[in-house]
C-alpha positions in Angstrom: 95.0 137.3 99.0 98.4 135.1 100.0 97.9 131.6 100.4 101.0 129.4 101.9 101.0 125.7 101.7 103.3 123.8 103.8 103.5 120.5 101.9 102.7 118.9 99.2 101.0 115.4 99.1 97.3 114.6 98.9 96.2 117.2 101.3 98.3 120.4 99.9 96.7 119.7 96.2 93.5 119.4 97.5 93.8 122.9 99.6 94.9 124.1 95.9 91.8 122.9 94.0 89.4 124.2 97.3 91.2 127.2 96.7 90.7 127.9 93.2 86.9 126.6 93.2 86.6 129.9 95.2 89.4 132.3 94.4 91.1 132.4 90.5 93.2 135.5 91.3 95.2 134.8 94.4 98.6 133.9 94.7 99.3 130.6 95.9 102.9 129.4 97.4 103.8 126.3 98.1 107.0 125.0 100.1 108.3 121.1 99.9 111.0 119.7 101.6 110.8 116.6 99.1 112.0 117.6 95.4 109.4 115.8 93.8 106.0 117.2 91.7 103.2 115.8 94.5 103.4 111.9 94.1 101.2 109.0 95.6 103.4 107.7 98.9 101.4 104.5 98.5 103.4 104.1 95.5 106.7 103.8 96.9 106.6 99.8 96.9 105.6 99.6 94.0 108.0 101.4 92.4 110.8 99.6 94.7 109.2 96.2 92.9 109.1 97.7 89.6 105.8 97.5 89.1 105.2 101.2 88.5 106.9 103.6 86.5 108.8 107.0 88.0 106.1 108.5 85.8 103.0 106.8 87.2 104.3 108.3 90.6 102.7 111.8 90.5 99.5 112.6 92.2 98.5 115.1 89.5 99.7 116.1 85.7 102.8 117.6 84.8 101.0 120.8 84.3 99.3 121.0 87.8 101.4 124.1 89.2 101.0 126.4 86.2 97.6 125.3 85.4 96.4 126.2 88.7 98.8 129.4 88.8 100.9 127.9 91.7 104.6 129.5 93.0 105.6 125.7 93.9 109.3 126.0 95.6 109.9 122.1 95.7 113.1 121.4 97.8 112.5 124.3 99.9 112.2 123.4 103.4 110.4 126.2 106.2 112.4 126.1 109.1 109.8 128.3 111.8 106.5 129.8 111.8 105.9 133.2 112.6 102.9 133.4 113.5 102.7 136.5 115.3 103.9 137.8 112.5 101.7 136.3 109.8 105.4 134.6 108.0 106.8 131.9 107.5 110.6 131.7 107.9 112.9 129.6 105.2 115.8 128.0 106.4 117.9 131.0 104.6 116.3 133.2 107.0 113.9 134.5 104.3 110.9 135.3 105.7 107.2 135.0 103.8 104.2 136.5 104.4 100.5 134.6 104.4 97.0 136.1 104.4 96.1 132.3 105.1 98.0 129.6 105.6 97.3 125.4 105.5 99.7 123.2 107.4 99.9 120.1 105.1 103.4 118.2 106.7 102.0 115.1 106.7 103.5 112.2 109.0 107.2 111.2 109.7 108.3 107.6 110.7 108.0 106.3 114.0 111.9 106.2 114.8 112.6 104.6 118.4 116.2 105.2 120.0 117.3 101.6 119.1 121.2 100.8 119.9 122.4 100.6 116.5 120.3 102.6 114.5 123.0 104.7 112.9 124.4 102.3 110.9 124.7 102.4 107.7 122.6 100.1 105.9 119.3 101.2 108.4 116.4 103.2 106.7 112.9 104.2 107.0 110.2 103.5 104.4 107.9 106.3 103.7 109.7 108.5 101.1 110.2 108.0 97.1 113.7 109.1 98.2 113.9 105.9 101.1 113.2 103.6 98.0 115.3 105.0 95.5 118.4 104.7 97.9 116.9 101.4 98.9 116.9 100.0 95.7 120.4 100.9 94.7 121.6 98.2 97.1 119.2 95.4 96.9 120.4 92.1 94.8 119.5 88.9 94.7 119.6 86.9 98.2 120.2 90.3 100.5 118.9 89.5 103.7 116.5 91.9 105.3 115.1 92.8 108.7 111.7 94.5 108.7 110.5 96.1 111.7 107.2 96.4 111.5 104.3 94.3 110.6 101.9 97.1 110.0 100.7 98.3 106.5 104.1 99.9 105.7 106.4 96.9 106.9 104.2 94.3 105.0 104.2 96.9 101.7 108.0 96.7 102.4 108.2 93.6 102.3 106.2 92.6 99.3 108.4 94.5 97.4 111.3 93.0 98.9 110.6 89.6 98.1 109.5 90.5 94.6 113.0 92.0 94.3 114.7 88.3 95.5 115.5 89.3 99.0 115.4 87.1 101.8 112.8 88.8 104.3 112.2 88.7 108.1 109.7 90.7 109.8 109.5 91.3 113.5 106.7 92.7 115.0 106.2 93.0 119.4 102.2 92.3 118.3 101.0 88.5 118.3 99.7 89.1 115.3 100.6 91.0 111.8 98.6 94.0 110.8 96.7 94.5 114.0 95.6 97.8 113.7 93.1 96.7 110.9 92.9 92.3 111.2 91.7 90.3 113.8 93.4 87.3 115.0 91.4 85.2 112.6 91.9 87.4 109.2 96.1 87.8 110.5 96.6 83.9 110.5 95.2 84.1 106.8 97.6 86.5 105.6 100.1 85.5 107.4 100.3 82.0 105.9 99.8 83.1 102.6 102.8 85.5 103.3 105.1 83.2 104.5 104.4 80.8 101.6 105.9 83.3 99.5 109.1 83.1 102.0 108.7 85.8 104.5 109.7 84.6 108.1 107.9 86.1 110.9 109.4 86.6 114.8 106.0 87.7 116.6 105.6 89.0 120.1 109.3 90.2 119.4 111.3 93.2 118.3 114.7 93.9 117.9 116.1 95.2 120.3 119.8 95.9 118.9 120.9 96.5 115.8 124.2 95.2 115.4 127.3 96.3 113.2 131.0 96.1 111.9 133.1 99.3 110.8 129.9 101.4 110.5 127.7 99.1 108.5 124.5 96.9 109.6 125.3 92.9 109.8 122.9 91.5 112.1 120.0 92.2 114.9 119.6 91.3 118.4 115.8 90.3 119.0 114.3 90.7 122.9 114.6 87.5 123.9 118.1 87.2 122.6 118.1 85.4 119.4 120.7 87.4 116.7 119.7 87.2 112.6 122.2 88.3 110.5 121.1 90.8 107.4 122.2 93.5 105.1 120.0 95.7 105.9 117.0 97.1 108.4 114.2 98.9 107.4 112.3 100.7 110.4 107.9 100.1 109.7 106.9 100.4 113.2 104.5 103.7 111.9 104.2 107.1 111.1 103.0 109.7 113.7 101.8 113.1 112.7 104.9 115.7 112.1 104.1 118.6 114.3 108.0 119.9 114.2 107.0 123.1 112.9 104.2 123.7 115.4 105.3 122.2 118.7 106.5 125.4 119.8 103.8 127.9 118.5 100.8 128.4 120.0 98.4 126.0 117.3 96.6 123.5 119.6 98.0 120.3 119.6 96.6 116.7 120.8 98.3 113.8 118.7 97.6 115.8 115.8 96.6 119.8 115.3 93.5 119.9 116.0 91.1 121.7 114.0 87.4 122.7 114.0 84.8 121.1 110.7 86.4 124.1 108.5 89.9 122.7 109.2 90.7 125.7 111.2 92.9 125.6 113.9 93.3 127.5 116.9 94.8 130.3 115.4 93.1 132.8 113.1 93.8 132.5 109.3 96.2 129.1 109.7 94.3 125.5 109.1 95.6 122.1 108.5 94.6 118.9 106.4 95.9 115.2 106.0 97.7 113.6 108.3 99.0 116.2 110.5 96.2 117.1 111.7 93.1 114.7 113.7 89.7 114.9 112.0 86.3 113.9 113.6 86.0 109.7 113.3 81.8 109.4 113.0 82.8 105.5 114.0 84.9 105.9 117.0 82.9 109.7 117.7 86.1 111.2 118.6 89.0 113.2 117.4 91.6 111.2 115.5 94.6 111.2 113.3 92.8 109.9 109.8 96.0 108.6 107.7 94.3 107.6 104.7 94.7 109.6 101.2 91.2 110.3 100.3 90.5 111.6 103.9 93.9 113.7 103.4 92.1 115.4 99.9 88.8 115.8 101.1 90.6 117.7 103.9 92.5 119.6 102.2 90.0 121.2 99.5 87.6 121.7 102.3 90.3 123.8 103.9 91.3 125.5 100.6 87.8 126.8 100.3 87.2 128.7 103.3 90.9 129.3 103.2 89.3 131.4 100.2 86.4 132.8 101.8 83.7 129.9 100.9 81.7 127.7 102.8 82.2 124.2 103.4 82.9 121.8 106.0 85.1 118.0 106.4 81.5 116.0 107.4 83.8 113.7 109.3 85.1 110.2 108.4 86.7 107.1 108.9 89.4 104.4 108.7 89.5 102.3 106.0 92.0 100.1 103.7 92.0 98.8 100.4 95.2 96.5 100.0 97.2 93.3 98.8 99.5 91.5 99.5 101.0 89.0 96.8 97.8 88.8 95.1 95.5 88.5 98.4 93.3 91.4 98.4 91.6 93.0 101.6 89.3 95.7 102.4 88.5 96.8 106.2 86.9 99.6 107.4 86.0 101.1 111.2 86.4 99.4 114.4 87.2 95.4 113.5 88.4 94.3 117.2 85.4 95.9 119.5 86.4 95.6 123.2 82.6 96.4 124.4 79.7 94.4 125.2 77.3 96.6 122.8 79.4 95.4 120.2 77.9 92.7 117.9 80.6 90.7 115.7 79.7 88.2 113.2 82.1 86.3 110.5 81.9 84.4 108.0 85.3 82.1 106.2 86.3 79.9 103.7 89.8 78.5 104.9 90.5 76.4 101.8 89.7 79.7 99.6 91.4 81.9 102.0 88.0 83.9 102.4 86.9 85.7 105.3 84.1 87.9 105.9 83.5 90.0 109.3 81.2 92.5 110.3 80.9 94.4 113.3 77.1 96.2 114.6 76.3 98.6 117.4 73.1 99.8 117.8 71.8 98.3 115.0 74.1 100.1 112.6 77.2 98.7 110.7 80.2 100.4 112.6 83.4 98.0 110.7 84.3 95.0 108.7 86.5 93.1 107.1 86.7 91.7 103.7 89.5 89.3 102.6 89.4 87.8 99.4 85.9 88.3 98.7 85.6 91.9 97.7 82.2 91.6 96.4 79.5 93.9 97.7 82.2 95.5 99.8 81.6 99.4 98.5 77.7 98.6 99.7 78.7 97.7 103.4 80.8 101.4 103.4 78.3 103.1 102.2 76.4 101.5 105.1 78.6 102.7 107.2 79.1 106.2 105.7 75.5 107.0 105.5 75.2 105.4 109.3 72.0 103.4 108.2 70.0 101.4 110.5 70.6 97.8 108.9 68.8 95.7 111.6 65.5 94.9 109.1 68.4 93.2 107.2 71.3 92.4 109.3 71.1 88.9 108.5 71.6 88.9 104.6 74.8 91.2 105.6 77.4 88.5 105.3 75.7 86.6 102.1 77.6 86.1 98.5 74.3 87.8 96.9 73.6 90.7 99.2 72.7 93.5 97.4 70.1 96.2 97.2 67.8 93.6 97.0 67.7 93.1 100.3 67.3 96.5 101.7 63.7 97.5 102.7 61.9 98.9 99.9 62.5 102.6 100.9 65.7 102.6 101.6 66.4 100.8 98.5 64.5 103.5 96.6 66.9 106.2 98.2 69.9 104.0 97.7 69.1 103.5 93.8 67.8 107.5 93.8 71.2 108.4 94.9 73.3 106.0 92.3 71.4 108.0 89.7 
């Protein structure tokens, strides 16, 4: 049996292990565009920061590829699928052919047609390659101009500041981090960001970038105020890279779109991570999953029936586990319901910058959000994982000692029969 990957982050090693927990003998190929041994892309800031080492980077061991018996051609981009053909086509016209093949591209940066944006001194944030050029021309005082308040632009940031630049961020949200904050939980952050020095221009964007002789030496924001900087770093997302599939016939809808064994609609090819949408058992829909754990499961539950086993992706759901200058967070599902059957309660500690949300439908726990008070967290996703009923207990949800204690005696006997 041939196995092609396309790829090689979270998703691409876990199609490798799937694969080999079913097949020993087969030969696995793997393409990469990047150069790099499969690394950790939430790394990237911090190694920009210095806090971790190049060799603290890499997803797995230095002896992955041979222990596992993969032909890994890192640096080698594949220009077309054939899939007609059951190939896929390098960009030297070299054509390889697949038994079965996994899709594992990942995302690519959100990349509007701002005026401006080919100046020199403008980048993108997503690649160990964006930081390493990033960091050759950061010193002491550079002035920057994040675009993006998201989980990338903040992570961008962070390590920005740590580095001594001056920071701005602007962001055509209200509020920072929307996609997994409410208004209450951004305010928090935000203020304990701009205490470190990060200046924020909300309900705004740039709108030009502006520039002498080729290089980057100011922005133009939408309602006409200009900043000058040294540089602009584009944060406004990552969207699923479908470039090699758009014009094949692989069912698309933001992502491909694939069945519980991460097949897709064409025989023998699957994709895994963040290419491809997986089912959300929160939102009960189809969605684009951009987390790394959801990217792995993916992936080795592709790899095996890839291989001929049995095994299927039982779903999943957003959630973050992140800092920000020594502010930790956790959130998890929907945290902004715009329903009636929603049921929202919070809890907060201003002066401690604590804040506590959880969000019920149906009597199950469907999201939350946990900032700076992490305790108890990994019981309310496994709450939400399992999908348990939590109204006998709702109440004791959002307490500093909620435990297992306060579960119903049987379901605390299945909870503690599982931990065993």
């Amino acid at each position: 049996m041939d196995y092609v990957i396309v790829g090689n982050s979270a998703a691409a090693v876990g199609t490798v292990e799937g694969i080999r927990s079913v097949d020993l003998e087969g030969k696995i190929t793997l393409f990469s565009k990047e150069p790099y041994p499969a690394y950790s892309r939430p790394l990237i800031s911090y190694y920009l920061s210095g806090k971790v080492t190049p060799e603290k980077m890499y997803y797995r061991d230095s002896e992955f590829y041979k222990r596992l018996q993969v032909e890994a051609h890192l640096g080698t981009e594949i220009q077309a699928l054939k899939l007609e053909e059951k190939k896929v086509e390098l960009s030297t016209g070299e054509k390889i052919p697949y038994d079965r093949l996994l899709i594992a591209t990942g995302g690519k940066p959100i990349s509007p047609p701002i005026p401006g944006r080919e100046y020199s001194g403008v980048s993108t944030f997503l690649t160990w390659d964006d930081v390493k050029e990033l960091g050759k021309e950061l010193f002491p005082g550079i002035k920057v101009v994040v675009i993006g308040a998201g989980l990338i632009g903040l992570k961008a940031t962070e390590a920005l500041v740590k580095r001594e630049a001056i920071v701005t961020v602007a962001e055509l949200s209200t509020r920072i981090l929307s996609a997994i904050l409410d208004e209450e939980s951004a305010q928090i952050v935000q203020n304990h960001l701009e205490e470190q020095g990060v200046k924020f221009k909300l309900n705004n964007t740039v709108a030009q970038i502006l520039g002498e002789k080729g290089k980057v030496t100011g922005v133009r924001l939408q309602n006409g105020e200009e900043l000058e900087c040294d540089r602009v770093i584009l944060a406004i997302g990552v969207r699923p890279n479908l470039d090699l599939v758009r014009d094949t016939t692989i069912k698309l809808n933001q992502g491909i779109l694939v069945n519980p064994q991460m097949a897709t609609s064409v025989t023998d090819v699957y994709a895994a991570g963040d290419v491809s949408e997986g089912y959300d058992k929160i939102y009960q829909e189809s969605r684009v999953l951009p987390i790394l754990p959801n990217a792995y499961k993916q992936g080795f539950n592709a790899g095996v029936n890839m291989a001929g086993g049995s095994s299927e992706y039982q779903s999943g759901f957003a959630m973050n586990a992140i800092g920000f200058f020594g502010l930790p967070m956790l959130t998890a599902g929907i945290i902004k319901p715009n329903a009636p059957d929603f049921q929202e309660y919070v809890q907060q500690d201003q002066t401690k910058r604590s804040y506590k949300k959880i969000v019920l439908r149906a009597g199950k726990l469907v999201g939350y959000i946990a900032l700076n008070t992490m305790d108890r967290a990994g019981i309310l996703t496994g709450l939400i994982d399992q999908e348990v009923d939590v109204s006998a207990f709702q109440e004791h949800l959002l307490k500093e000692d909620f435990g297992y204690i306060h579960f119903p005696k049987e379901l605390r006997r299945q909870r503690l029969t599982l931990r065993k």
